[in-house]
ZAMARGU-4260 file (C-alpha; in steps of 0.2 Angstrom, whole numbers, plus 5000, padded with zeros to 4 digits):
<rodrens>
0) 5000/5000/5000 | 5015/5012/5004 | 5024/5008/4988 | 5008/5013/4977 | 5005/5030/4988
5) 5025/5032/4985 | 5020/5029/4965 | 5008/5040/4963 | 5015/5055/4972 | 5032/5051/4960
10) 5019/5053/4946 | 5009/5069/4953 | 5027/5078/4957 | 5033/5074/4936 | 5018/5078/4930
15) 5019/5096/4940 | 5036/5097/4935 | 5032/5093/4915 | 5019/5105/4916 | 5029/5121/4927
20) 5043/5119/4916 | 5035/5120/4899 | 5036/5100/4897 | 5017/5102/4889 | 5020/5116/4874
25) 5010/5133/4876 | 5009/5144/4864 | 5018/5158/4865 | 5013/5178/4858 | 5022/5193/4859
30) 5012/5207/4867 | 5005/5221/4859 | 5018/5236/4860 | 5006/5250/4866 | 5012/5267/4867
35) 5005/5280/4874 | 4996/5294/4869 | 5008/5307/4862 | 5021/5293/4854 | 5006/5282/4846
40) 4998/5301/4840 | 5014/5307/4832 | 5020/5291/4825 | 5003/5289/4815 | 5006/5308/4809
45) 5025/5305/4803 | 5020/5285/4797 | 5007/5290/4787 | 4997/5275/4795 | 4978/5274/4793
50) 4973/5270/4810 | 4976/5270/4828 | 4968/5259/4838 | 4965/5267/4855 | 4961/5254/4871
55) 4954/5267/4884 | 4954/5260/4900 | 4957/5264/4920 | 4969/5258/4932 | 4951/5252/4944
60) 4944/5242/4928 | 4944/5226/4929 | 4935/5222/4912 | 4949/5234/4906 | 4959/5220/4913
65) 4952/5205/4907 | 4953/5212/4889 | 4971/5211/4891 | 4971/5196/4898 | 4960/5185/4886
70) 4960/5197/4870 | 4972/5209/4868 | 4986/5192/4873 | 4978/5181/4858 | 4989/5179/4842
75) 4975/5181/4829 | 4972/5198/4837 | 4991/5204/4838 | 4993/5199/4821 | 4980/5210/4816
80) 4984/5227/4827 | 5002/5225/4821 | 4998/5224/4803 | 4986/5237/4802 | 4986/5251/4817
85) 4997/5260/4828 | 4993/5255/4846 | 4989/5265/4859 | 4984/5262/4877 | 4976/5277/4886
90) 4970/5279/4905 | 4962/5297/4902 | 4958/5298/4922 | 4977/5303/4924 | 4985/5317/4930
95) 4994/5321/4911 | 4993/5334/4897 | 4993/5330/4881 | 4997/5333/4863 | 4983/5334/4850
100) 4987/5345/4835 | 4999/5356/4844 | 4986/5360/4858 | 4991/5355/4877 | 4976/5346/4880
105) 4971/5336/4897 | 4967/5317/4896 | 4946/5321/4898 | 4947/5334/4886 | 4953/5318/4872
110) 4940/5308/4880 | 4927/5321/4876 | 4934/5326/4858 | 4935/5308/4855 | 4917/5303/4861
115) 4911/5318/4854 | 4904/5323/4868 | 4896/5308/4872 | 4898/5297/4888 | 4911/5283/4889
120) 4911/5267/4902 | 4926/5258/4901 | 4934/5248/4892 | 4930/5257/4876 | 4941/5255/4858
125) 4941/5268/4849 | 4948/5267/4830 | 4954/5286/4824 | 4957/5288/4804 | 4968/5302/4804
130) 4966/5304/4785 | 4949/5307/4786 | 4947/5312/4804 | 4932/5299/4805 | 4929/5290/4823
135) 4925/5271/4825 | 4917/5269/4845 | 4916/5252/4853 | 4910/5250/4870 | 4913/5237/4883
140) 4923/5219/4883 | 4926/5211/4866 | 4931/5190/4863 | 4945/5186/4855 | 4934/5181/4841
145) 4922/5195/4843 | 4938/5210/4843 | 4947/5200/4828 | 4931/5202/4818 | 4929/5218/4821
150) 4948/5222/4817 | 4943/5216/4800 | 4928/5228/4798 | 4939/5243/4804 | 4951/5240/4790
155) 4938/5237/4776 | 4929/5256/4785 | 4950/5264/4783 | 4951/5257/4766 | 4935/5269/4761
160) 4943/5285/4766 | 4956/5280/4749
</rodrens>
């Protein structure tokens, strides 16, 4: 009886080893490299790209959170930020000022020229076509699938401003 306890804690510690150690594959994904609002802002100006993609959130939100956690970290969705839109994470609660056009400019004050006008819970993406200066608003927690999906529609929307 000693010697089959002795067994099966020997199997219980390899298999915790195997699977603390990477024994069992996981697949791996590079994070999204968010900047922040005056980086993403004046790299989209000087790269010419279409889009930014901008994740508003607060440090207290924890559907904020989990967004990271279970969509923004999920390699179809990645793939498609990186390939289409500059990324920017933006917590418009803080304490900051901020560049828009030249104008020094307070985080609510983007908030409020974002939404125009309008009320915002949190999360909410916004995706800003600087070309054409048009505004895509999406409230609230997004799937993976949900978010890649909708990546797809923002594209095909930018592609209309050509």
């Amino acid at each position: 009886m000693r010697a089959t306890i002795t067994k099966i804690g020997l199997v219980l510690v390899a298999f915790t080893l195997l699977t603390s150690f990477g024994g069992l594959k996981k697949e791996k994904h590079k994070e999204v490299k968010w900047l922040d609002w005056n980086k993403g802002y004046e790299k989209a100006q000087k790269k010419k790209k279409k889009v930014l993609l901008i994740d508003v959130y607060t440090d207290w939100c924890g559907w904020c959170k989990r967004m990271d956690a279970d969509t923004y970290s999920k390699s179809a969705v990645q793939k498609r930020i990186k390939r289409h839109f500059i990324p920017v994470k933006f917590n418009p609660e803080k304490k900051e000022t901020y560049n828009l056009d030249g104008e020094e400019v307070s985080g609510k004050q983007i908030l409020n020229r974002l939404a125009n006008g309008g009320g915002v819970g949190y999360p909410t993406t916004f995706f800003l076509c600087l070309e054409s200066n048009k505004i895509w608003k999406v409230s609230g927690y997004q799937t993976e699938e949900e978010f890649a999906s909708l990546l797809d529609e923002v594209v095909d929307w930018a592609k209309q401003d050509n």
